[in-house]
N, C-alpha and C positions, 0 to 999 in steps of 0.2 A: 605477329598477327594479334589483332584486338581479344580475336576468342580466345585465343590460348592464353592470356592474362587472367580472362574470366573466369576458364575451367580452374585454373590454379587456385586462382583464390578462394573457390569454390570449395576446391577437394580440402584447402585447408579446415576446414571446417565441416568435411563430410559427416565425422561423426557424432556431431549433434544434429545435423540437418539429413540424413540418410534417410530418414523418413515422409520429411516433406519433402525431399526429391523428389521422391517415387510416387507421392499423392497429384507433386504438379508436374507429373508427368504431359497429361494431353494436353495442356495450357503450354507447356515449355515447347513440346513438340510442334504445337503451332505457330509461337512466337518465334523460334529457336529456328524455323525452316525460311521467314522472310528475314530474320536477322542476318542467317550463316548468305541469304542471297545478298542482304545489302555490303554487309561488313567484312565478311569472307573473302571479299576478292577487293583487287585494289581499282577504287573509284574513286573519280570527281566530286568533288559536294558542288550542286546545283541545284536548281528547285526541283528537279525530277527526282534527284536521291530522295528529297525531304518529303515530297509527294508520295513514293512509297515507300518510305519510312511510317507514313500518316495511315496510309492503310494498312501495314501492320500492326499498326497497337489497336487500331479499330479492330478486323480480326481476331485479336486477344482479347477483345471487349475490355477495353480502355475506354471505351468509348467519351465522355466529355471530358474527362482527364485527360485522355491521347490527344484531342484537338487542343487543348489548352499546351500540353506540352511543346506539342510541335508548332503551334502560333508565335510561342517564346524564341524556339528556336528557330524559325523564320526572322523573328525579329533579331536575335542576334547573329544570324548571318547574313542581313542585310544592312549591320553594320560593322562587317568585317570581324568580329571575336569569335567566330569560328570559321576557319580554315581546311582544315582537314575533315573526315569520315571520322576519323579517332576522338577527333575531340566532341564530335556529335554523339558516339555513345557513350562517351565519359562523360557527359553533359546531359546527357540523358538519364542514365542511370541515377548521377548525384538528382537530378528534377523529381525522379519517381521516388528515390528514398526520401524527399524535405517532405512530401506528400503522403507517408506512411506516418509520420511522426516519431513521436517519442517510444520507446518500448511498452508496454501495458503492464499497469498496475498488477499486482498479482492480487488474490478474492481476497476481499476483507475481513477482518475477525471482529466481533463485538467486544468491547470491554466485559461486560455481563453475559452471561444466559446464552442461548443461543441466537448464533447468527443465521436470518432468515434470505436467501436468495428466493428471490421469484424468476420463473421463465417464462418467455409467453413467444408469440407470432402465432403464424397460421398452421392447421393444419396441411400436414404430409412435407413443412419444412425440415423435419429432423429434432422435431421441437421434446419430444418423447424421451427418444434417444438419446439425445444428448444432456438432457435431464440426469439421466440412469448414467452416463459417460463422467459427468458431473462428480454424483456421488463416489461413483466408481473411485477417480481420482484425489476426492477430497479422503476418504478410505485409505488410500497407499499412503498419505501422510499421515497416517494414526490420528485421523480425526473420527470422532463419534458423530455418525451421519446417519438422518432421518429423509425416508423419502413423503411427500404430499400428494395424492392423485388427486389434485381439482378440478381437468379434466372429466366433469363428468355427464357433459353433455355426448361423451363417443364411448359405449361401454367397452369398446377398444382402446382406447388409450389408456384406460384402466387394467384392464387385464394385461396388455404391452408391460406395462410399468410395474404390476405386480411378479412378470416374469422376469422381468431386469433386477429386480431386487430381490428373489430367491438367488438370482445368477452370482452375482457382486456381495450376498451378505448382507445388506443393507435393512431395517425394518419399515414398512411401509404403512400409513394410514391412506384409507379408502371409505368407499362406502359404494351404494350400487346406483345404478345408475340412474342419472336423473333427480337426485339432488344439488341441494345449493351448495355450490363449489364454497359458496364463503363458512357453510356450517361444517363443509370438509378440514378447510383451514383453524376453524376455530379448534377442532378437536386433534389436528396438527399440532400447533401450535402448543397448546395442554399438553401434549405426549412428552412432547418435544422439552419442558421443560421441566416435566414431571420422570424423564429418565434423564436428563442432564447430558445429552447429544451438543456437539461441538457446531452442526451447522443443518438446520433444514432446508432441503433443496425440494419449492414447489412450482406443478405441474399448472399451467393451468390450462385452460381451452382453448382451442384454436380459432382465436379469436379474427375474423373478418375486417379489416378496418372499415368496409360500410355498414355493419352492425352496431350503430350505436347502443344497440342495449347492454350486447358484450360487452362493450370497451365500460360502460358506466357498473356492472358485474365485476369487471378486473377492479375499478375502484374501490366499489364495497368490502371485494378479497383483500384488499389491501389496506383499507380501515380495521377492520377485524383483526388481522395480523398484527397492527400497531398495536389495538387495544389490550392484547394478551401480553404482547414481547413490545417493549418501546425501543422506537427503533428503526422498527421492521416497515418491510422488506431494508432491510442492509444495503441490498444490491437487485438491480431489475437490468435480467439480459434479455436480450434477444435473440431470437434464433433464425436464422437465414437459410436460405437453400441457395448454397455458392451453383449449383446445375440453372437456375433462373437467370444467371448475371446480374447486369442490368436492371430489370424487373425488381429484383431484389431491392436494390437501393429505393427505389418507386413507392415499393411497399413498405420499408421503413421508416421512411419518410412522414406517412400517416402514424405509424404508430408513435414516433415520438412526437405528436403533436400529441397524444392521446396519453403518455405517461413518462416520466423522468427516464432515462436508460443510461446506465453505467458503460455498456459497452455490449458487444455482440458475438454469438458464438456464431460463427461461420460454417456450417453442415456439409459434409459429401463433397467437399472440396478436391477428393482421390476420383469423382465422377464424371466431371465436366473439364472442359477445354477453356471455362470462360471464368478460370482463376486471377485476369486481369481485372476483374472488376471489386477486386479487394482493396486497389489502389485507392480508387474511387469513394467506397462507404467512408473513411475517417473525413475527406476533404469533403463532402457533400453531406454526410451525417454531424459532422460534428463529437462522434465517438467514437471511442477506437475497435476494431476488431479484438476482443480479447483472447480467444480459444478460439482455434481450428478445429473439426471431424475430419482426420486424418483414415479412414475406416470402419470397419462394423464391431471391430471387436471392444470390451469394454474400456478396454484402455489406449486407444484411438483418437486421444483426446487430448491436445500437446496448446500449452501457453504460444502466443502470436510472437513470433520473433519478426521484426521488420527486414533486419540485415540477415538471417536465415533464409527469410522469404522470396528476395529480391535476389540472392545468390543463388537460389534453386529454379528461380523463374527465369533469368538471363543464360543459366549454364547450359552450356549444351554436351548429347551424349559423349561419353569419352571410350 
């Protein structure tokens, strides 16, 4: 049986992946119930198989990835190189993993002085959080880490962010609310290199992509930040709400027309069923998913494995 090859190879590697198992839980479970119906039992390949084949990764929200996929594989079973059901999900699988890419860079260090990360996307994406998750992490490798609230157009994101960093240890600059996130950075940035901190990880506001004032505000934060530390921003992520799908991509799409992005932390991905559309953001963004939010807690927060990702997504319960 095709799945039992699957789960194997799977369990081979439960215990690094036992985490994002259990995060792509409702995404597995909804791919994993039209899979176990196509592949589970012994079928014909004909254009009916490949037809619902095509509405399950849609389902999964594949969405223009899954129709690309299965166009391919229409084409190549209409000129006989696939034969069998077996060879369709082993042909499928290898399509989705060429589509994930390479594994992701891990964050970068500055030769000098401190390394500046910027975070940004919209408000209630997990943009906060994952901030706070950020540091958390860069923390457990003995790095000396400063948090930024510039954020301060939501006198909630501030306070959020000041609670996450009592939580994790971490020191935080702020100010109250309704000042210029860039004079927050500037006084960031000073701290930052006036205590000799290994990385500052900054908040900024949840920026709207039809706000052009915002988006021309993140530019300013991000001159200011040069001016003090050169260099800076090191790194500019983004933050996604994997619960969106689809949408997601939509929305980032503006934003990288509005600033360079290194890559993207993908949010609440343990929350939503529509974990398929992770395929998607590298082949349509042009960037890789770097971090997953695998949870709430602070250390929730686990580097992008592609071959992790696709063996917790395919596998079914055991």
């Amino acid at each position: 049986m095709i799945f039992k090859r699957i789960v194997q190879a799977a369990k081979d590697t439960a215990s690094g992946a036992s985490r994002l198992f259990q995060t792509l839980k409702n995404t597995r479970q909804k791919l994993a119930q039209g899979l176990g119906r196509l592949f589970g039992m012994k079928r014909d390949l004909d254009e009916a198989f490949l037809a619902e084949l095509e509405e399950v990764l849609f389902g999964a929200d594949l969405g223009m990835t899954g129709r690309e996929v299965l166009s391919e594989l229409r084409a190549e079973y209409g000129r006989r190189e696939l034969k069998t059901t077996s060879e369709v999900f082993d042909r499928l699988r290898t399509k989705l993993r060429t589509r994930l890419g390479d594994p992701p860079a891990r964050m970068v260090k500055a030769e000098q002085g401190p390394t500046v990360i910027l975070i940004v996307g919209v408000n209630g994406s997990g943009k906060t959080t994952s901030c706070a998750k950020l540091a958390s992490m860069l923390k457990r490798q003995d790095f000396k880490v400063m948090l930024a609230a510039c954020d301060t157009y939501r006198a909630a994101a501030t306070e959020q962010l000041s609670i996450w960093a009592d939580r994790i240890g971490v020191p935080i600059v702020k100010q109250k609310e309704g000042v210029d996130p860039a004079a927050v950075a500037y006084d960031a940035a000073a701290a930052a290199l006036a205590t000799g901190v290994d990385y500052l990880v900054v908040d900024t506001a949840g920026r709207l992509h039809t706000r052009e004032d915002l988006m021309a505000q993140l530019g300013k934060l991000k001159r200011i930040l040069e001016k003090k530390i050169p260099g800076a921003p090191h790194e500019s992520l983004l933050v996604l709400d994997a619960t969106t799908g689809q949408n997601a991509i939509r929305q980032a799409e503006q934003f990288t027309r509005a600033t360079p992005l290194q890559g993207v932390i993908l949010a609440k991905l343990d929350g939503t069923a529509r974990g398929g559309a992770v395929i998607s953001i590298k082949e349509r963004l042009g960037i890789p998913v770097r971090l997953v939010g695998t949870g709430e807690k602070p250390e929730d927060l686990e580097w992008f494995d592609p071959d992790r990702f696709l063996d917790a997504l395919l596998q079914t319960e055991s």
